[in-house]
Every structure is written in structure tokens, then in C-alpha cells.
C-alpha positions, 0 to 999 in steps of 0.5 A: 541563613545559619538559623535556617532548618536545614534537612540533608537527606543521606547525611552518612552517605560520602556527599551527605556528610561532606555537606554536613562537614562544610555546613557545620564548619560555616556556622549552620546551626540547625542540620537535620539528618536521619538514618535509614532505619529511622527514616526509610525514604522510600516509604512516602508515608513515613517521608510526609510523616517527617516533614509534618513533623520537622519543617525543614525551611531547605532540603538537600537531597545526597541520598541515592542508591549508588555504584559501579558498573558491576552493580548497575548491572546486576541490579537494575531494577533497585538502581531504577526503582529504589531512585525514583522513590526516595527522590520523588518522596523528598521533592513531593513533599519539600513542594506540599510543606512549601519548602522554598530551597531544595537542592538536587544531586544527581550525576553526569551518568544523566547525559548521552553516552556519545554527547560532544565533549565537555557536556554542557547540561544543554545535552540533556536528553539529546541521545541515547545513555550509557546502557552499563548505568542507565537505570541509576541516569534515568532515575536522576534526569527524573528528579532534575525534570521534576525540580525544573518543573516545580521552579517553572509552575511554583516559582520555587528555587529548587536547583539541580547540581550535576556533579562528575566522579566523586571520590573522598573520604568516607567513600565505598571501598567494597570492590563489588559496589565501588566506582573506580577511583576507591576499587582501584586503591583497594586493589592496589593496597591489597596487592602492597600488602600481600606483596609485603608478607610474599616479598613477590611481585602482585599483580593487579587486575584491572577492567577494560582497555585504560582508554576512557578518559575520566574527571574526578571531583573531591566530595568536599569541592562539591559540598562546597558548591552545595554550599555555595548553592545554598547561600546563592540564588542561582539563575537556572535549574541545573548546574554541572559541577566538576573540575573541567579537566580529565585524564585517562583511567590508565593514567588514573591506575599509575597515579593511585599505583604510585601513591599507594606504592604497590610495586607489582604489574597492571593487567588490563582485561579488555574482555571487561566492558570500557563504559563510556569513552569520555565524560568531561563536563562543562562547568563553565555556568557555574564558573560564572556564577563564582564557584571553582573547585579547590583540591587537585587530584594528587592531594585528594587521591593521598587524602583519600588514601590516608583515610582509607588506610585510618578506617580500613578496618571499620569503613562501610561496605555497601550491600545491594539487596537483591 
């Protein structure tokens, strides 16, 4: 299995490189990953190109237009569009070069916003989305269908791993494009440090009521399910991935808060859309298969911190073109 041809699309994205991290660290030997300028995956035509060229024997698709509610909704035709032709090119061509493994990213947006609590992937299509990211889920519920698709017509083992909140090093801290867990240690760093030079108290702003409850999943947990994944035959086509447990965002704002050791008020701005009130995802199928998550959520958030705090003048910030 370490000798196999391995493409990871996205290896410079927060999951793909988490995945190229774990990999390497288990002793695969041929990880295959190109950038963006020198593989442009929405161009079906340079995508067939690459898999002519290079064979993987798996494929693991961590590539994606990702981000916040502000940039779902700003831009949903890119979130819609720009998904559907990366994913489709990837899979259509992992099926013509008779790639046999291929392991789908998605995300628990994929389910209806108002599904019974913990979503089991039973859910799928059983209501209506989340309106603030439903462009970025039907992307994905495609790429799952088209995945399950491929495995009931070419028997192929072509699996889709659905993970909850991800958050980690080499995350987006940019506060125009991040989910949650990275803007909120933004802000609250940048009030702690402005504080510093005032020695006044800094407020932080934050969206919504606080209400919504939220799991949060470590990048290197779910390069871990990949892995496992990878190294097992799974018995169906989609899998959840999480922790199995969740927590207010206002409780999620006091722990960063403290972590972080900004000192100053929190201001909810309730005029400011909550999103979904809960999404908790049922991993129990994937529990039974053997895998379970392994870093808690106080050690992650100081993880992520450090790492922020190590890269804070050189980190990525993703820019959506219009």
C-alpha cells in the first residue's frame, strides 16, 4: 500500500497538507500534489492531461472553494460553480484512468439545515439547506452522488467522508473568508495586542446571538480518517466524520477568549445572520468501523494558536475572485 501512486488534490489547502503530513509520517512513499498555477482543476482538459500523464492508482480529493457565511454569500456562483468543476473533473477522470480508490471531501453543510440532531448521513436530501452555504452543499451532495454512482454501476471503492468544523494549522485566518473557529482567534488577537499598545479595554465583535451549537474537528483527526479510509475497505459510500459532541459558539468565543488572553468585552450583533442552530453529526458508522478522533478541543484551539501566532506574518489569506 506505501508504494501506491497517490494523488492528493489540494495538498497546500489546511486538509490536503494535514493528509500529505499524516501520509508521509506512515511511510507513503509516492504522494503526488500540484499547485494551482500548475494544475488549474477546473480545466477538464489539463485535468485528463495529468491523469494520462501521471497514473495515480488513488486519488484523494481536498481540493475546494472554501469559506464563511460572508463569502457564501457574496459569492455564490464561484462557491457553486468553481465545486462542481474541479470535483466533476477529478472523479471523471479518476473513472476513464481506472483509478480504483478515491476518497471524496465534503462537508456536514451537505445536510438539511433543520435534520434531527446528530445527522446521520441517512439525512441526505431529506429537506431543505442551510440558504447562508447552500451553494458550497450542493456542489458537494453532487460529488457524494456521483461517487456512490460510480461504486453501484463500476464497483469501484470510491468513498465519500463527510467531516463536521474543521479547524488547524495552516487554516484561513483572513476575517473576509474564514469560518468561525480561525475569525474568532483573529479577533481576539487583534484586540490583545491592540489592547497592549492602549492598555484600554478592546472589545470584540462577534456575529449572531452565540446560540447555535457547533462541532469542531482537528484537520490532523480527519487526515487520520483519510488514512484510515485508505488503508481500509469501507462498507458504504458515505461516512460522517467528527467528534460526536458540540458546544455553543458563545461557549466556543470564551474558550478561544481565554486561550488567546484578550481581556476585553464580547459583543454579540444579533443583526447578524446565526446560521444554522445545530449540526452535530452522527459518527457512529465510522466508530464501528474503528476509527475515533484523538485531540480534544482546548489542545487543538492552543495548537492552532501557536501556529497562527508562528506564521502570522507570512499565513495564506484566501481571496475569492469575483
Amino acid at each position: 500500500m506505501t508504494n501506491k501512486n497517490i494523488y492528493i488534490a489540494g495538498h497546500r489547502g489546511m486538509v490536503g497538507s494535514a493528509i500529505w503530513r499524516v501520509l508521509e509520517a506512515k511511510g507513503f512513499k509516492n504522494l503526488v500534489g500540484k499547485t494551482s498555477q500548475e494544475l488549474d482543476l477546473r480545466n477538464q482538459e489539463q485535468v485528463n492531461q495529468f491523469f494520462t500523464t501521471e497514473k495515480p492508482e488513488v486519488v484523494i480529493d481536498a481540493a475546494a472553494r472554501v469559506g464563511g457565511i460572508l463569502a457564501n454569500k457574496d459569492y455564490p456562483y464561484n462557491f457553486l460553480m468553481e465545486n462542481l468543476q474541479i470535483q466533476n473533473n477529478l472523479i471523471d477522470a479518476s473513472l476513464k484512468q481506472e483509478v480504483q480508490k478515491f476518497i471524496f471531501l465534503g462537508s456536514s453543510c451537505i445536510y438539511p439545515k433543520l435534520a434531527p440532531q446528530p445527522l446521520k448521513e441517512d439525512y441526505l436530501l431529506t429537506d431543505t439547506l442551510e440558504p447562508t452555504n447552500e451553494w458550497y452543499a450542493i456542489a458537494k451532495i453532487t460529488g457524494v452522488k456521483a461517487c456512490q454512482s460510480i461504486r453501484q454501476q463500476y464497483g469501484k471503492d470510491y468513498v465519500s467522508l463527510m467531516p463536521t468544523n474543521l479547524y488547524g494549522s495552516h487554516d484561513n485566518f483572513d476575517l473576509q473568508t474564514s469560518h468561525v473557529l480561525p475569525a474568532m482567534i483573529r479577533k481576539f488577537h487583534d484586540a490583545k495586542i491592540k489592547e497592549g499598545k492602549t492598555g484600554m479595554s478592546e472589545p470584540v465583535e462577534l456575529w449572531g446571538t452565540g446560540s447555535p451549537k457547533r462541532e469542531f474537528l482537528h484537520v490532523d483527526d480527519l487526515a487520520q480518517a483519510v488514512c484510515y479510509a485508505l488503508e481500509n475497505p469501507l462498507e458504504e459510500h458515505l461516512y460522517n466524520v467528527g467528534t460526536g459532541t458540540d458546544l455553543s459558539i458563545k461557549n466556543l468565543a470564551e474558550k478561544i477568549q481565554k486561550i488567546v488572553g484578550h481581556q476585553g468585552e464580547i459583543q454579540w450583533d444579533s443583526s447578524k445572520p446565526d446560521g444554522t442552530p445545530r449540526k452535530l453529526l452522527d459518527v457512529s458508522k465510522l466508530h464501528q468501523e474503528g476509527w475515533h478522533h484523538q485531540i480534544n478541543l482546548d489542545e487543538g484551539i492552543q495548537s492552532t494558536y501557536d501556529w497562527f501566532q508562528s506564521h502570522i506574518d507570512t499565513f495564506k489569506e484566501v481571496k475569492v475572485n469575483k
